[in-house]
KOLSELO-768753 format. One record per atom (N, C-alpha, C): residue in one letter; x, z, y. Coordinates in steps of 0.2 Angstrom, whole numbers, plus 5000, padded with zeros to 4 digits. Example, Ala and Ser with C-alpha at 12.3 -4.5 7.8 and 13.67 -1.06 7.14 Angstrom:
BEGIN
A506650394972A506250394978A506650394984S506450354989S506850364995S506450395000
END
This chain:
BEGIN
X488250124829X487850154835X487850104841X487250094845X487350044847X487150104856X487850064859X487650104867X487350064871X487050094877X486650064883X487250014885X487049994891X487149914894X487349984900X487350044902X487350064909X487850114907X488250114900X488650154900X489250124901X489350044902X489950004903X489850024912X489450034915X489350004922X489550074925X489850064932X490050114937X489650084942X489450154946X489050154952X489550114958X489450134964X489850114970X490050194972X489750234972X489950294970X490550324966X490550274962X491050304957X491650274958X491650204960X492250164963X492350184969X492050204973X492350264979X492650314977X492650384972X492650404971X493650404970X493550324962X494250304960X494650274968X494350244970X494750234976X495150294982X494650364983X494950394986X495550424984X495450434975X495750464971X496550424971X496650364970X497050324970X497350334977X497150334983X497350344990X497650414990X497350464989X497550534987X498250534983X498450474978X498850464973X499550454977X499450394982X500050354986X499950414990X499750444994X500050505000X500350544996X500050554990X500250624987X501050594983X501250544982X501750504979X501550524971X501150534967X500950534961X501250484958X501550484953X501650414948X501050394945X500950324945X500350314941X500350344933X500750384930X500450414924X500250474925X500550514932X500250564933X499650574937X499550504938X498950514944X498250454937X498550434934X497950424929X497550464923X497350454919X497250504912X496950554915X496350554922X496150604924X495350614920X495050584917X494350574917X494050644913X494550684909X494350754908X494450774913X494750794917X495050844924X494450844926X494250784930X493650774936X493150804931X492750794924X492150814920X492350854920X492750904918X492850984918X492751014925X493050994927X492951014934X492251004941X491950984938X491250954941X490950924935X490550984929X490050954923X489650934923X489150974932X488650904933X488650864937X489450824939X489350784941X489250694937X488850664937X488750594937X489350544937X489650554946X490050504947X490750534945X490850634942X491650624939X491550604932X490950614929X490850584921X491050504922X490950494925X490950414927X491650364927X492150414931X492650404932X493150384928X493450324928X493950294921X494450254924X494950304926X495450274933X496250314927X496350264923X497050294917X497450244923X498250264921X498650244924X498950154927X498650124920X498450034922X497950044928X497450064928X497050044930X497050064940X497550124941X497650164946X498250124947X498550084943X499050054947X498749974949X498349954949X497949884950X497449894956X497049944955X496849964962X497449984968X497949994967X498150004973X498749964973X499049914969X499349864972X499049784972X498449784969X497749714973X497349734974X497149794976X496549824980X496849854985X497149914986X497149924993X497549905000X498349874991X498949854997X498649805000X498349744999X498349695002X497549715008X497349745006X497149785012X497349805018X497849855018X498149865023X498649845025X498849785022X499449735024X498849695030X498249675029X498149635032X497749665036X497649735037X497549775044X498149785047X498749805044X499249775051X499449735053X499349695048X499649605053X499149585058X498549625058X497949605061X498149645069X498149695067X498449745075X498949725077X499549685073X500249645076X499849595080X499549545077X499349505081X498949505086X498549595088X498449595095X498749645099X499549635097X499949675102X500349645104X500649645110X501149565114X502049585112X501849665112X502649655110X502549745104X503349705100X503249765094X504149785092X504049805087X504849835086X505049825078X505449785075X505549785068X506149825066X506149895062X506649935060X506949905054X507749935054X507849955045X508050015043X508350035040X508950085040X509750055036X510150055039X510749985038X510950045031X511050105033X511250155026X510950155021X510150135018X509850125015X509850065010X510350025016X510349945012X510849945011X511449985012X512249995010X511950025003X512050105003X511750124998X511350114991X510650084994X510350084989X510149984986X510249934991X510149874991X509549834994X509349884998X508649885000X508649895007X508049835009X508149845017X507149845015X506949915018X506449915021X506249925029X506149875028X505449865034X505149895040X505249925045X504549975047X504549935054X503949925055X503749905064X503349955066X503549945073X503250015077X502749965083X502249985086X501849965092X501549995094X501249955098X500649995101X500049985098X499750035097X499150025092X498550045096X497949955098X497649975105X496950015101X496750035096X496350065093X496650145094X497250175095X497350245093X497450265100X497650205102X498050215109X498750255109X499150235105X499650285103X500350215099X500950245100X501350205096X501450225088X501350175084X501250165076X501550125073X501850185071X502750185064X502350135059X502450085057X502050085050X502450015044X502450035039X502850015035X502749945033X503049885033X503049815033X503049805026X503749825021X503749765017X504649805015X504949775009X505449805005X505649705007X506549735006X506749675000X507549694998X507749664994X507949684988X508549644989X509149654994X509749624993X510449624987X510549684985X511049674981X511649684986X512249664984X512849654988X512749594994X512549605001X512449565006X512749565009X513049515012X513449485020X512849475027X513149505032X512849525039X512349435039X512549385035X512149335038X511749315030X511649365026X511349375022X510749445023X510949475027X510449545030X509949485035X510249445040X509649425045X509249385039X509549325034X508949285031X508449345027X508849405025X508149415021X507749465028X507749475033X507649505036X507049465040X507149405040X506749345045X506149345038X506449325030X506149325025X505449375026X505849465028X505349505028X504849495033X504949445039X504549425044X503949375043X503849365037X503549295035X503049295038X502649365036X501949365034X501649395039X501949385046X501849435053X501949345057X501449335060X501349235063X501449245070X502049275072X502049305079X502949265081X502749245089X503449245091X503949285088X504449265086X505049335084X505649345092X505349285097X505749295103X506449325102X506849265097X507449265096X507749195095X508249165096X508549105095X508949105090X508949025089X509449055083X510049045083X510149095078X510749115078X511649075073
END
């Protein structure tokens, strides 16, 4: 059997659709196996629709969208809003990096599009058993990617 050439192809429509579906995935904290393997749900659910026939978002596919299609998206909208605010705040939670080995990230600012101060999460890293001059290097580590005075001397 031979198929058309337009049954391989997705609209812009339909990759909007997989994108908000993926974004709905990460708020929703879905696993990608649970948030893949929908493409009967959506055709059930909507049989004349076009763009949920269309949809073929399995669990590979909804993890690749959103960590080289969205993350680095909004990684590069916030470094973009750090860079036009003068001053900012870099968090961790010390308990979280006792505990689990993990020091994530959060910077706070001012965000001159909301006009409001915005929590928003940087970046993970992965210590293991650290010494206090083992927390700043990977600390400065998780600063890399933010090209901003760190207004600290060293130490």
């Amino acid at each position: 059997m031979v198929q058309k050439l337009s049954t391989f192809l997705t609209t812009d429509q339909t990759t909007k659709a997989e994108i908000i579906w993926a974004m709905k995935s990460v708020m929703s904290h879905f696993s990608y196996n649970s948030a893949g393997n929908m493409k009967e749900l959506f055709a059930l659910m909507f049989p004349d629709s076009v763009i949920a026939k269309g949809i073929t978002i399995g669990s590979t596919k909804i993890a690749y969208v959103i960590t080289h299609g969205l993350a680095p998206y909004f990684e590069q909208n916030l470094i973009s809003s750090l860079q036009n605010c003068t001053e900012y705040v870099v968090c961790f939670d010390e308990a979280h990096v006792v505990q689990r080995g993990q020091m994530d990230l959060v910077v706070r600012f001012w965000d001159v599009h909301s006009s409001q101060v915005s929590p928003r999460y940087l970046t993970s890293l992965f210590l293991g058993h650290a010494t206090a001059s083992d927390l700043l290097v990977k600390f400065r580590e998780g600063l890399q990617s933010v090209t901003l005075d760190y207004g600290w001397t060293q130490c």
